[in-house]
C-alpha positions in Angstrom: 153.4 10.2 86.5 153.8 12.9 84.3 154.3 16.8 85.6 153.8 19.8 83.6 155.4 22.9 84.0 153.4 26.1 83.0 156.2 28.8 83.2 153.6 32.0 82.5 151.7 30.6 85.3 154.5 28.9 87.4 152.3 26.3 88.5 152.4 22.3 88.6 149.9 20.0 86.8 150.3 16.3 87.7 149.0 13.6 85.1 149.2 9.7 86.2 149.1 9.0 82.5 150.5 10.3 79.2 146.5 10.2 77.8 145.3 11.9 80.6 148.4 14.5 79.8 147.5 14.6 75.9 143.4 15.0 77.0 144.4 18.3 78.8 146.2 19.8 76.2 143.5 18.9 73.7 145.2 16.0 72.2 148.1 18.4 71.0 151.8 16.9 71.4 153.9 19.1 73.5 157.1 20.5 72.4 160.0 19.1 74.6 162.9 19.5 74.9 166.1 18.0 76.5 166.6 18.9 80.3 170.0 20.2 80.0 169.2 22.1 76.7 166.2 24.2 78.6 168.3 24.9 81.4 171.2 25.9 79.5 168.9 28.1 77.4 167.4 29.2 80.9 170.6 30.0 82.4 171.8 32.2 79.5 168.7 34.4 79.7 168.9 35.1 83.1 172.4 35.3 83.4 173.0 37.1 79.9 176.6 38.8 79.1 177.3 38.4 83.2 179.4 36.1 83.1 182.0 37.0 79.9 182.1 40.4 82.3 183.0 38.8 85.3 185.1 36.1 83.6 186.9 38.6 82.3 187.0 41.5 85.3 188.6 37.9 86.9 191.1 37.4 84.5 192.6 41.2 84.9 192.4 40.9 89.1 194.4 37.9 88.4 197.2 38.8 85.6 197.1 42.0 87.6 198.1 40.3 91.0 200.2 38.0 89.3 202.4 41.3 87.9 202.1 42.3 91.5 203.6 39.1 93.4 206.5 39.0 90.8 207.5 42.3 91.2 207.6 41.8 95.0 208.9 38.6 94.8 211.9 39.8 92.5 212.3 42.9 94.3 211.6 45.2 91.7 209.1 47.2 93.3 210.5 50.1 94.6 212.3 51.0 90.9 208.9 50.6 89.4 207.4 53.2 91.7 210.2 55.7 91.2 209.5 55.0 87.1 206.0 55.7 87.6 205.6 58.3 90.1 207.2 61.7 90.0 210.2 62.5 91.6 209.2 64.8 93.8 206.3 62.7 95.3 209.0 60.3 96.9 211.2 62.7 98.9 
C-alpha cells in the first residue's frame, strides 16, 4: 500500500501497488526523501529563528534567576539595592 501526499492540495492518494503509483504520475519516479529529513526541513520552516529566540530569552530568565537566588541566598541583597538605587529612594 503506497500513500501519496500532495502538500499544495493536502490530500491523500492511496495506491495498492508501486506500478499503479508510477501509472499516476505518468511513469515519472518521485523524488523522496528520508522521513526525518522532511520533517526536520518541515519543522525549520515553520518554526524559523523561534526557537534560537526563545532558547536564548530562556537562557537570560535563567542566568538571570540564578544571579537572583545567590544573592538571596548569600544575603547580599539589600547592599546590592543600596549600590543600585539612589540614596534617597531608600529612606
Amino acid at each position: 500500500m503506497f500513500t501519496f501526499l500532495r502538500l499544495n492540495k493536502k490530500d491523500f492518494e492511496k495506491y495498492k501497488t508501486e506500478s499503479d503509483f508510477l501509472i499516476a504520475n505518468n511513469n515519472q519516479q518521485p523524488n523522496f526523501k528520508k522521513t526525518t529529513d522532511f520533517y526536520n526541513d518541515r519543522r525549520n520552516e515553520v518554526a524559523g529563528t523561534g526557537f534560537i529566540i526563545v532558547g536564548i530569552i530562556s537562557l537570560l530568565t535563567t542566568i538571570f534567576g540564578l544571579w537572583l537566588l545567590r544573592k538571596l541566598i548569600l544575603g547580599q541583597l539589600k547592599e546590592t539595592i543600596k549600590k543600585l538605587l539612589p540614596t534617597w529612594y531608600l529612606q
